[in-house]
C-alpha positions as CSV (number, residue, x, y, z in Angstrom):
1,X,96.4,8.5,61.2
2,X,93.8,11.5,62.4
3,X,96.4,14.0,59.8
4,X,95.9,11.7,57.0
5,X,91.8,11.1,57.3
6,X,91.9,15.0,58.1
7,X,93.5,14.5,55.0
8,X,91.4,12.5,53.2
9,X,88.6,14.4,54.3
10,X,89.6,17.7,53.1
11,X,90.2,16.5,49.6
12,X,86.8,14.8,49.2
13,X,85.4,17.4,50.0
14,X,87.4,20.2,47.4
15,X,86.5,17.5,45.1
16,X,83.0,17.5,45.1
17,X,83.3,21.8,43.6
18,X,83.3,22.5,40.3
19,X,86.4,24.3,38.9
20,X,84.6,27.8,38.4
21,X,83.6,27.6,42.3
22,X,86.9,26.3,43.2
23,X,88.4,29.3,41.6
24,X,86.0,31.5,42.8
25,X,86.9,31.0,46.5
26,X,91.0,30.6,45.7
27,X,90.5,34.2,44.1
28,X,89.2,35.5,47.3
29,X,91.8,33.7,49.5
30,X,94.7,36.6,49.6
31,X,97.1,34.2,51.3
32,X,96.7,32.3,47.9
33,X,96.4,34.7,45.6
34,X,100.1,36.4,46.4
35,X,101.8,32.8,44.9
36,X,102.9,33.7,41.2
37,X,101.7,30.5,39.7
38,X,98.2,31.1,41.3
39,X,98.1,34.7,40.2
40,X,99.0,33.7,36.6
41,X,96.4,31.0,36.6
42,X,93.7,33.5,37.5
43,X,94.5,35.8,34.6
44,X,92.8,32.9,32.6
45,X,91.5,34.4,29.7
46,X,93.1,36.1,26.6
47,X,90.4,38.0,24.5
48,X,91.9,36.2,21.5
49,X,90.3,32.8,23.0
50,X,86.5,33.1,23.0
51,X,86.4,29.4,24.1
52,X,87.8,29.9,28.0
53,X,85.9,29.4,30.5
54,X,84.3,32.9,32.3
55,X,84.5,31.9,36.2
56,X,82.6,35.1,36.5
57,X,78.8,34.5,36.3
58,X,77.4,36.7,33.3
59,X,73.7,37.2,32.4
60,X,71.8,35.0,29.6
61,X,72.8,36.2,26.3
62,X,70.6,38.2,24.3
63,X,68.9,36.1,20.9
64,X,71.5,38.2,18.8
65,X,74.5,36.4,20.9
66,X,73.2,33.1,20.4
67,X,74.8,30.4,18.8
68,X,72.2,28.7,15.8
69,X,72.9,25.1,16.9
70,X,71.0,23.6,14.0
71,X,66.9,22.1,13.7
72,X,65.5,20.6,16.4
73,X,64.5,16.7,15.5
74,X,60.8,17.7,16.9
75,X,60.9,14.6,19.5
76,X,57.9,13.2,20.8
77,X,60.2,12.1,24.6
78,X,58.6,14.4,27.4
79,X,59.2,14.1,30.9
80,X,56.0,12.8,32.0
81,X,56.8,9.5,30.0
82,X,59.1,8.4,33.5
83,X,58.8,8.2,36.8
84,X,61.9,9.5,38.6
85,X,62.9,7.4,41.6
86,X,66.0,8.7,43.3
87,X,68.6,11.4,42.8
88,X,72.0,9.8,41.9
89,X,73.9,12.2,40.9
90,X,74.4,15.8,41.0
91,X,76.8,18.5,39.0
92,X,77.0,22.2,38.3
93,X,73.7,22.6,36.5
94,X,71.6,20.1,37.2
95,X,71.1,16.5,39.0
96,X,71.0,12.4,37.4
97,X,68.1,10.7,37.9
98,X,67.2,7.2,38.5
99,X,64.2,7.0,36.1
100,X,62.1,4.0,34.9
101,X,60.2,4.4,31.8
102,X,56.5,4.3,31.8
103,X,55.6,2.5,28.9
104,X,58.5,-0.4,29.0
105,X,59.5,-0.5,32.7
106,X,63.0,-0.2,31.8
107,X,65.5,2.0,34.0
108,X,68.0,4.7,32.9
109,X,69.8,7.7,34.3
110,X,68.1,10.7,33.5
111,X,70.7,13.7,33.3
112,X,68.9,16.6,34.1
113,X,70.4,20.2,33.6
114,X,68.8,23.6,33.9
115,X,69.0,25.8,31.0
116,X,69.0,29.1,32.3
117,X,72.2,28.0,35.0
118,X,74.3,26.9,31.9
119,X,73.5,29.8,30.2
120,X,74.5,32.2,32.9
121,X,77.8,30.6,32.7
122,X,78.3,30.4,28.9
123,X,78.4,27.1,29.0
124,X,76.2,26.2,25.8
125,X,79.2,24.8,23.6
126,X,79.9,22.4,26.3
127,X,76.3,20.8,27.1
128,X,76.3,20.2,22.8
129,X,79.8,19.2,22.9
130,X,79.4,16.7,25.6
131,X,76.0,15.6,23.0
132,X,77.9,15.1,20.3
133,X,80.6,13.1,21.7
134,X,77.5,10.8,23.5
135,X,76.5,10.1,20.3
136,X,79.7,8.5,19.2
137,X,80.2,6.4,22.4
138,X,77.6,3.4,21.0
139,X,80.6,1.2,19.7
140,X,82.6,1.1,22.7
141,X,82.3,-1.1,25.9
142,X,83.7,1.1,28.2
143,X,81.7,4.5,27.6
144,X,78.2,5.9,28.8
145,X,75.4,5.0,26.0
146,X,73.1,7.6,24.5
147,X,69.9,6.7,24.2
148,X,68.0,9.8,23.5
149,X,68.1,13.4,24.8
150,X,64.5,15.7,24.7
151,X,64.4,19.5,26.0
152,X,61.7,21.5,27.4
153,X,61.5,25.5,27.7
154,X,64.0,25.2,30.7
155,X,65.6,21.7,30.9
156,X,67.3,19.4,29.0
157,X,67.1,15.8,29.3
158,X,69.7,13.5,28.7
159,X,68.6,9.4,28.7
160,X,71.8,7.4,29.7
161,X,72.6,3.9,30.4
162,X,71.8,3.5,33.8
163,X,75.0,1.5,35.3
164,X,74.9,1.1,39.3
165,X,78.1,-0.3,40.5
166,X,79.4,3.3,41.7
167,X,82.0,5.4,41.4
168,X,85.0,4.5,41.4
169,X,86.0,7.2,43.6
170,X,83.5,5.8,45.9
171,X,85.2,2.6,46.1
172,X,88.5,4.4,46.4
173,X,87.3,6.2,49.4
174,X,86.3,3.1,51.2
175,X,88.9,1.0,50.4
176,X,91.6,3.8,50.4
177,X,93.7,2.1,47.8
178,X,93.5,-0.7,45.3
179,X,95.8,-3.5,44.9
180,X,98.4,-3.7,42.0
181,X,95.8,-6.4,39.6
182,X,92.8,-4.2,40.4
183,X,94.1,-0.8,39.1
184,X,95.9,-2.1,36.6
185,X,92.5,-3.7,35.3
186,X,91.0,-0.7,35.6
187,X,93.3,1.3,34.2
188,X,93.4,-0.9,30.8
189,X,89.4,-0.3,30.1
190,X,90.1,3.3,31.0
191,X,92.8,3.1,28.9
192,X,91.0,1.8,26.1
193,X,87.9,4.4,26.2
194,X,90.5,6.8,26.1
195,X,92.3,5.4,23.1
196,X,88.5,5.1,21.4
197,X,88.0,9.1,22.3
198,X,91.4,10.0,20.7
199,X,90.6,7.8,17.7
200,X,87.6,9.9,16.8
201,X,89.9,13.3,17.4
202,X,88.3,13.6,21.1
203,X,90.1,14.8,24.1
204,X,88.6,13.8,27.1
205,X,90.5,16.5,29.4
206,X,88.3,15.4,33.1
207,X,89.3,12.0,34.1
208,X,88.9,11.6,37.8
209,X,88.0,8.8,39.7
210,X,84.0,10.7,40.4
211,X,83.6,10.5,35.9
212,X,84.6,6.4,36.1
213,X,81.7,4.2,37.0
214,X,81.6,0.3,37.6
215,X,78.7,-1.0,35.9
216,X,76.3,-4.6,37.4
217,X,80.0,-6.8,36.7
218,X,82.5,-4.8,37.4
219,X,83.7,-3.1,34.0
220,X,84.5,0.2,34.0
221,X,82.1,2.6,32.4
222,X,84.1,6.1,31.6
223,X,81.1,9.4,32.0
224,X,80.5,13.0,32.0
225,X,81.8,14.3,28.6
226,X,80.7,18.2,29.3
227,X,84.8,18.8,28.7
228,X,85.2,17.1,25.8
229,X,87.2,18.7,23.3
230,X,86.2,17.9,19.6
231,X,88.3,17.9,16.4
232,X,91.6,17.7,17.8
233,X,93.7,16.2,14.9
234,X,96.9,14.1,16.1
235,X,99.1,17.0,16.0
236,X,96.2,19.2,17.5
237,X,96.2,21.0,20.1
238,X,93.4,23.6,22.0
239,X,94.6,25.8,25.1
240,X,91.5,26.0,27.2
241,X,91.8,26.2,31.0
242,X,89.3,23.1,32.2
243,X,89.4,20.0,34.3
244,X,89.6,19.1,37.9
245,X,92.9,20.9,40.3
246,X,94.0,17.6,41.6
247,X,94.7,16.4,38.3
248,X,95.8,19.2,36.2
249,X,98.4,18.6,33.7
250,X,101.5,21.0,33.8
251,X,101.2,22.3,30.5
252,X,97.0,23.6,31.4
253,X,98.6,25.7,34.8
254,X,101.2,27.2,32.4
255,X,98.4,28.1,29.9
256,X,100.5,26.5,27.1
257,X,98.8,24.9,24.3
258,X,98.1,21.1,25.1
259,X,97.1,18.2,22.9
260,X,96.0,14.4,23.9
261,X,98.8,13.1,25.9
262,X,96.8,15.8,28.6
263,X,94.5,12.6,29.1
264,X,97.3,10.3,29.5
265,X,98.6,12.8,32.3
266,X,95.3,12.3,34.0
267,X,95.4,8.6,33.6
268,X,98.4,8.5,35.6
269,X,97.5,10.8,37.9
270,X,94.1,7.6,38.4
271,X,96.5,5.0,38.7
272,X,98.4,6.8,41.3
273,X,95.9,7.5,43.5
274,X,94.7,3.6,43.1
275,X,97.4,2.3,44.0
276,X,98.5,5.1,46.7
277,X,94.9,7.2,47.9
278,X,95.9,10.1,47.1
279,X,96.3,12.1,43.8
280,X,100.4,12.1,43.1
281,X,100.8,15.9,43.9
282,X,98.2,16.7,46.6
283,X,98.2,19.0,49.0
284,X,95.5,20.5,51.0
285,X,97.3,24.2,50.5
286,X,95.8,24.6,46.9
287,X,98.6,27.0,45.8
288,X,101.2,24.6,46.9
289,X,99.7,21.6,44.9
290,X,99.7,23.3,42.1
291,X,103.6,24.3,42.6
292,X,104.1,20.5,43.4
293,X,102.5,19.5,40.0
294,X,104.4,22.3,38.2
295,X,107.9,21.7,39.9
296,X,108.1,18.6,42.5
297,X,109.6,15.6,41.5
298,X,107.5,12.7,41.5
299,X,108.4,10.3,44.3
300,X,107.3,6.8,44.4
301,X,107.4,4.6,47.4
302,X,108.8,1.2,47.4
303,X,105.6,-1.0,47.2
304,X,104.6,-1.1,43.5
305,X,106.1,-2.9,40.8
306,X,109.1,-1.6,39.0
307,X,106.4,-2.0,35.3
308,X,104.2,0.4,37.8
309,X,107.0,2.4,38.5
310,X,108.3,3.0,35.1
311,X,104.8,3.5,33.6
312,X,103.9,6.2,36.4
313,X,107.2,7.8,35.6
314,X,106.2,8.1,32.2
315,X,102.7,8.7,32.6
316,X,103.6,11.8,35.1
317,X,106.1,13.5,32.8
318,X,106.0,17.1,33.2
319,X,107.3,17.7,29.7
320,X,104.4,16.1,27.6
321,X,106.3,16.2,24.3
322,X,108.3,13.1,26.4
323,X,105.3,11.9,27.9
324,X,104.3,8.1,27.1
325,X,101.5,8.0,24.4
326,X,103.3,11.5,22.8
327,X,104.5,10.0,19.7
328,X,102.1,6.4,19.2
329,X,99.2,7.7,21.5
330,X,97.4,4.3,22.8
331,X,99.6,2.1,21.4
332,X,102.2,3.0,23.8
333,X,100.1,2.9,26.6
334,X,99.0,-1.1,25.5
335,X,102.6,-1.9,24.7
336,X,103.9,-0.8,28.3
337,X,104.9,-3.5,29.9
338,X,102.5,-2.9,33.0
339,X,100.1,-4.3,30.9
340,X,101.8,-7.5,29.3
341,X,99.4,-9.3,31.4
342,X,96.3,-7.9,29.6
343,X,95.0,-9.9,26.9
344,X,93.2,-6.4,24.8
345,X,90.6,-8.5,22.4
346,X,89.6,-10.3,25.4
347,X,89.5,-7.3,28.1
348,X,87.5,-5.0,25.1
349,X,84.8,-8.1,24.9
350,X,84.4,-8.1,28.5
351,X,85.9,-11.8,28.3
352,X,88.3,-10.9,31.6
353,X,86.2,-11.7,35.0
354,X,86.4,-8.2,36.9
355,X,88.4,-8.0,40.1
356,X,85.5,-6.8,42.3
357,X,82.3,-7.8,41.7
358,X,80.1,-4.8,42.6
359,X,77.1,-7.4,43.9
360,X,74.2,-5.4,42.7
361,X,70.9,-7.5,43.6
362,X,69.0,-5.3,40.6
363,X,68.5,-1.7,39.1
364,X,66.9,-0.9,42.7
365,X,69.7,-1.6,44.8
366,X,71.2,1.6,45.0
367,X,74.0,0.1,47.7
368,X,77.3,1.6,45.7
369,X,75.7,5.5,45.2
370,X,76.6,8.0,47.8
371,X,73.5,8.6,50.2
372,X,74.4,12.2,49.8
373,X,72.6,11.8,46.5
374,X,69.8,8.9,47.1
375,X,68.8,10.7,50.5
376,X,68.4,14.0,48.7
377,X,64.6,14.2,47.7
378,X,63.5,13.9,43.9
379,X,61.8,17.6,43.1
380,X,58.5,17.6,41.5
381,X,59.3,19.9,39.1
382,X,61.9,17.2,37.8
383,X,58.9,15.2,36.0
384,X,56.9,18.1,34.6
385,X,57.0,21.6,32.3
386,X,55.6,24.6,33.3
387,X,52.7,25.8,32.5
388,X,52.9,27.7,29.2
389,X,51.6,31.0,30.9
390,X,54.5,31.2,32.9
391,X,57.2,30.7,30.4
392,X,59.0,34.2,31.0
393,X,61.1,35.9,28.7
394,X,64.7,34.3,29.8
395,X,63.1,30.7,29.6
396,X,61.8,31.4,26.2
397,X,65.3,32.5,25.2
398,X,66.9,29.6,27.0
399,X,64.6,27.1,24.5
400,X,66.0,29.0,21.7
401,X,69.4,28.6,22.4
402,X,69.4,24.7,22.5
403,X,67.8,24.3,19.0
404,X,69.2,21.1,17.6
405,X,69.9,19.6,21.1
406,X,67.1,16.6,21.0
407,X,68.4,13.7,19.7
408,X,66.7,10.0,19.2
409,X,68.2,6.8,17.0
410,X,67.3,5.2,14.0
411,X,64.8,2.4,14.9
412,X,67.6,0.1,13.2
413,X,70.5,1.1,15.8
414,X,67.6,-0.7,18.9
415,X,68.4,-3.9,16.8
C-alpha cells in the first residue's frame, strides 16, 4: 500500500507539468535519454513541419515573423469591469480566475494568459486555435462556453462558464477509482463532446482527467482547447507531437501521422484509469511507460465487465486503423454495447440524474478546487493594465501579434 500511494504520488505530481517542461527534464536525464524510443521522441521536429512544438524557449518574434491574425473587434470588456476572487486554475502561461462581474454580479472563470510567455514559446497558433474552437462550443452541453474574450498590451482574457464541481481528476484522486455506472456515465458525455468536436473537423488531442470538469449537477463539462487541432477532414490526419505522456497514443511516440481515433485512444486511456486509478500503461520510469504504451500488451484484471472489457480492448488498440471509432467515428463508440444502457437524447438534454452530485452550496463554495490553487493569492496586476508609459518595446509587439483575438456575441445569441 506505501509503493502504490508512492505511486500515486509521483504521477500527480508529473501530471501537473506541461509537456515542453516534462521534456525538458527527460532530455537532461541520461539514464533516459540512452532508451531508443525516448531518443527518437526527442528528435521531434522535421523542418518540413513548422507546426511542432519548439520545447526550446526562443525569443519573441520580430513584427516581420508575425502571423496577421485578422482586425481586432475594438471591444469595450477591460479588466477593471471584475473583481477577481480566487485563483482556480493555473497552466503554462497564465492562471483561471474566479471573477464576478461588476456591473451584473454574475460569476465566471477568467482565463488569464501572459502574452509575452506564449510568445516566447511560439505558441500563438495555439491560444487562437483553442479561440476559435471556444466559439463553436455554444450548442453543446458538455463543452466550456465562450462568453467573450478582451486583450490588453500583455494579457489576454478569456470569459468562461464558470462551472465548480472540480475536476475530475480531483475526484479521481480522492476516490482512487470509480465504480463501473459512474465512468461509464462519464465517459458517454465525454464521449459525446468528443463526437461534437469531430463533427466540426476538431481533434481534441489532450483529454485527461485535469481538462474534464463536473459542473453544480454533476455533468461533465469537457475544457482547455489550447491543442485543438482544426480542419481535420474524416480522412485527415496532422502529425504534431502534443498532449499529455500518460496518455499518448502509439501512433504520436512513433511520429506517424494520426487522425481522430487519437481522441478515442485517450478516451480509453480515461475510462481505464476510472475504473482502475491508474492510466493503463503507467510507470513512474518515464522511458519505460512510454515502451509499455508502444509494446505491452494491455492486461485487464478480472473486476470489470466483459462490455468494459471488450470496449477497453478496442479503445486501447495500438494499431488505430483497427481502433473502435476508425471507420464510423462516434457512432461506434454509442453503439458499443458498454453503453446499451445509455439512453443518448436523454443523457445530451441532461434528462439522466448524475451519479455524484458535486453538492455545491453556490458560486462561492469553492469545496471541489484544489487549495493549491484557491490558497495561492490573486495578483494585483491580474485586474489592471499598465500604465501606458511603461509599455516596452516586447509588450507593444506582443499586442500586435494577437490582432483579431477579442471576441464578443451578437446581442441575439444572450437570448
Amino acid at each position: 500500500m506505501k509503493e502504490k500511494t508512492s505511486t500515486l504520488t509521483a504521477f500527480m505530481k508529473q501530471r501537473r507539468m506541461g509537456l515542453n517542461d516534462f521534456i525538458q527534464k527527460l532530455a537532461a536525464n541520461s539514464y533516459a535519454c540512452k532508451h531508443p524510443e525516448v531518443q527518437s521522441m526527442l528528435n521531434l521536429t522535421p523542418p518540413q513541419d513548422p507546426e511542432l512544438m519548439n520545447s526550446n524557449p526562443s525569443p519573441p518574434p520580430s513584427p516581420s515573423q508575425q502571423i496577421n491574425l485578422g482586425p481586432s473587434s475594438n471591444p469595450t470588456a477591460k479588466p477593471s469591469d471584475f473583481n477577481f476572487l480566487k485563483v482556480i486554475g493555473k497552466g503554462s502561461f497564465g492562471k483561471v480566475l474566479l471573477a464576478r462581474h461588476r456591473s451584473d454580479d454574475k460569476f465566471y472563470a477568467v482565463k488569464v494568459l501572459q502574452k509575452k510567455a506564449i510568445l516566447k514559446k511560439k505558441e500563438e497558433k495555439h491560444i487562437m486555435s483553442e479561440r476559435n474552437v471556444l466559439l463553436k462550443n455554444v450548442k453543446h452541453p458538455f463543452l466550456v462556453g465562450l462568453h467573450y474574450s478582451f486583450q490588453t498590451t500583455d494579457k489576454l482574457y478569456f470569459v468562461l462558464d464558470y462551472i465548480n464541481g472540480g475536476e475530475l481528476f480531483y475526484h479521481l484522486q480522492r476516490e482512487r477509482c470509480f465504480l463501473e455506472p459512474r465512468a461509464r456515465f462519464y465517459a458517454a458525455e465525454i464521449a459525446s463532446a468528443l463526437g461534437y468536436l469531430h463533427s466540426l473537423n476538431i481533434v481534441y488531442r489532450d483529454l485527461k482527467p485535469e481538462n474534464i470538469l463536473l459542473d453544480s449537477q454533476g455533468h461533465i463539462i469537457l475544457t482547455d482547447f489550447g491543442l485543438c487541432k482544426e480542419n481535420i477532414e474524416p480522412n485527415g490526419t496532422t502529425s504534431t507531437f502534443c498532449g499529455t505522456p500518460e496518455y499518448l497514443a502509439p501512433e504520436v511516440l512513433h511520429k506517424q501521422p494520426y487522425d481522430r481515433t487519437v481522441d478515442w485512444w485517450c478516451l480509453g486511456a480515461v475510462l481505464y484509469e476510472m475504473l482502475y486509478g491508474l492510466p493503463p500503461f503507467y510507470s513512474r520510469n518515464t522511458a519505460e511507460m512510454y515502451d509499455n504504451i508502444l509494446n505491452k500488451p494491455l492486461q485487464l484484471k478480472p473486476n470489470i465487465s466483459n462490455a468494459a472489457r471488450h470496449l477497453l480492448e478496442g479503445l486501447l488498440q495500438k494499431d488505430r486503423t483497427k481502433r473502435i471509432g476508425c471507420t464510423d467515428d462516434f457512432t461506434e463508440i454509442k453503439n458499443h454495447m458498454f453503453f446499451s444502457p445509455i439512453n443518448w437524447d436523454d443523457l445530451n438534454g441532461k434528462k439522466i440524474t448524475p451519479p455524484f452530485n458535486p453538492n455545491v452550496t453556490g458560486p462561492s463554495d469553492l469545496r471541489h478546487f484544489d487549495p493549491e490553487f484557491t490558497d495561492e493569492p490573486v495578483s494585483s496586476s491580474i485586474g489592471c493594465s499598465p500604465d501606458s508609459s511603461l509599455v516596452t518595446a516586447s509588450i507593444k509587439e506582443a499586442a500586435e501579434a494577437f490582432l483579431g483575438f477579442s471576441y464578443a456575441p451578437a446581442m441575439d445569441s444572450y437570448l
